[in-house]
N, C-alpha and C positions, 0 to 999 in steps of 0.2 A: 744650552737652553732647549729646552723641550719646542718644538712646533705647534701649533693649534692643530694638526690633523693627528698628531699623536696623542696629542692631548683630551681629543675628542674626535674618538675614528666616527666613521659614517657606517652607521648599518647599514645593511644589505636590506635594498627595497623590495619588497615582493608585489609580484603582479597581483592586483585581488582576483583577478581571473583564477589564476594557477590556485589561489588557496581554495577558493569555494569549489570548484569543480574536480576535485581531487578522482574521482572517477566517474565514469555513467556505467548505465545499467547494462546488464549484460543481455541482450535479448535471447530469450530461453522458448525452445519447444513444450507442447505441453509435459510431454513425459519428464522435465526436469521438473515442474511444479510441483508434479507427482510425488517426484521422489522428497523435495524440501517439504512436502507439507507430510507426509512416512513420518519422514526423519525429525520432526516438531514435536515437541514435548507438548506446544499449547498454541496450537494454531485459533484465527480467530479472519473470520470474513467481514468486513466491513464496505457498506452499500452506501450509494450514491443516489441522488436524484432522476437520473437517466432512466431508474426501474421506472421513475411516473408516468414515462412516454414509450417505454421497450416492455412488453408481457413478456417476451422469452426472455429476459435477464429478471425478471421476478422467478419464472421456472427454476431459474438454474442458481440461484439465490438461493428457493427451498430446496432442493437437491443437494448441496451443501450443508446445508442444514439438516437436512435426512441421515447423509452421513457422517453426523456426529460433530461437528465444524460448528462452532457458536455463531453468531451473527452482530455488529453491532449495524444497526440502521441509522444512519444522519439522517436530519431533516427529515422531508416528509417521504422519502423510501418505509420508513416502519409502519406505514397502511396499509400498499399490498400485501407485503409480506406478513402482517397482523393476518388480514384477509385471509390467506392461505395457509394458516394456524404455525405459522415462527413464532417463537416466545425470544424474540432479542433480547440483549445482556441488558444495551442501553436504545433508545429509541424519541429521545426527546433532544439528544445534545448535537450541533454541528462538529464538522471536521476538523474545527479549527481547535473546539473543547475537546474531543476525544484524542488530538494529536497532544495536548497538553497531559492528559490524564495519561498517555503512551511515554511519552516523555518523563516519569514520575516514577521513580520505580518502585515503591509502597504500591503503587497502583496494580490489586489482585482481583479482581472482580469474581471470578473464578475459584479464586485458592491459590492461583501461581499467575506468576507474568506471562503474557502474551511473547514468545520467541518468534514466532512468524506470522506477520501480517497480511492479507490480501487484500486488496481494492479493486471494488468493482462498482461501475456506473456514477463513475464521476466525470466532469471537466477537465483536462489538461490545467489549463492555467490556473485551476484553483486548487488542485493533488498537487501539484507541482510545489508548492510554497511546503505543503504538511510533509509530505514524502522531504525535501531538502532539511526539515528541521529535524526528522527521525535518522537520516542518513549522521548528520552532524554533532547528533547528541545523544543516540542512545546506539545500542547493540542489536536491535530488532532486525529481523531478515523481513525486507518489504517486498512486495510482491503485487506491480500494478498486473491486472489481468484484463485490463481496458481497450479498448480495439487503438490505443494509440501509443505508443512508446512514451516511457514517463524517464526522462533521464537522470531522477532525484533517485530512481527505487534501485535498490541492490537486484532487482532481476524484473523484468517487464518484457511484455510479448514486442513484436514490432509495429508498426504501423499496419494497421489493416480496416483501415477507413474505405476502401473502396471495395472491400467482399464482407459484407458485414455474415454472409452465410458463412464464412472460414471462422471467423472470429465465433460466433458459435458453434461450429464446429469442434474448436480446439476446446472452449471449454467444455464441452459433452464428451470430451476424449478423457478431459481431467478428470471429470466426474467419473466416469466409466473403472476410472484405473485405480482410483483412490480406496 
């Protein structure tokens, strides 16, 4: 006679911790940025709210943009940057819709998919949910470049909330190299 635990073995539980978390980011000096966004067939910068209340992260937004790097602006980031003559891909949709539209792989705004993403001038808590859905579901190489460590993005700077002059630093180093 067969048993009831043969008869119906018991999977193997998995911690939901262990699945979601499968890696964090790897925190990266600027010269590694450098070299992922080289190495990008179709890089693409996308801005946050933070430009509304930081001028120097509008600078360094157009700067980017100067050098050939598209822009998408969420929310209301796409008025300085309007200001300062950016012509963004998209500038009306939030983070939540353009992580959707990322997540879509028809989605060419360009002519080609977006291979390497950047974030800048965002919240933690609120990158953190979009970055965890692109890590999960697409191939894109995310790239928080935020003064705060994004644990969701395949490469993100470290925590540098208390020198916000290093945090622009480093991206005036990326810009410089690019």
């Amino acid at each position: 006679m067969i048993s009831k635990e043969e008869k119906f073995p018991i999977a193997k539980r998995y911690n939901v911790a262990d699945v979601q978390v499968s890696r964090d980011a790897t925190a990266v000096k600027p010269v590694v940025v450098v070299n992922l966004i080289k190495k990008a067939k179709n890089p693409v910068l996308i801005t946050g709210g933070s430009l509304l209340r930081e001028e120097k992260l509008v600078e360094i937004a157009v700067k980017f943009y100067e050098k050939g790097i598209p822009v998408i602006a969420t929310g209301g980031s796409s008025k300085p940057l309007i200001e300062k003559g950016v012509k963004p891909l998209f500038k009306t949709y939030t983070l939540h819709q353009i992580t959707q539209f990322l997540l879509d792989e028809d989605f060419k705004p360009n002519g080609k998919s977006f291979d390497v993403v950047l974030f800048l001038g965002f919240l933690p808590y609120y990158l953190s949910r979009m970055l965890s859905a692109l890590k999960h579901f697409s191939s894109i190489t995310t790239i928080a470049i935020d003064e705060f460590y994004h644990p969701h993005a395949k490469f993100s700077f470290t925590n540098l909330t208390k020198d916000k002059e290093m945090h622009y630093a480093m991206l005036e180093e990326i810009l410089s190299r690019i």
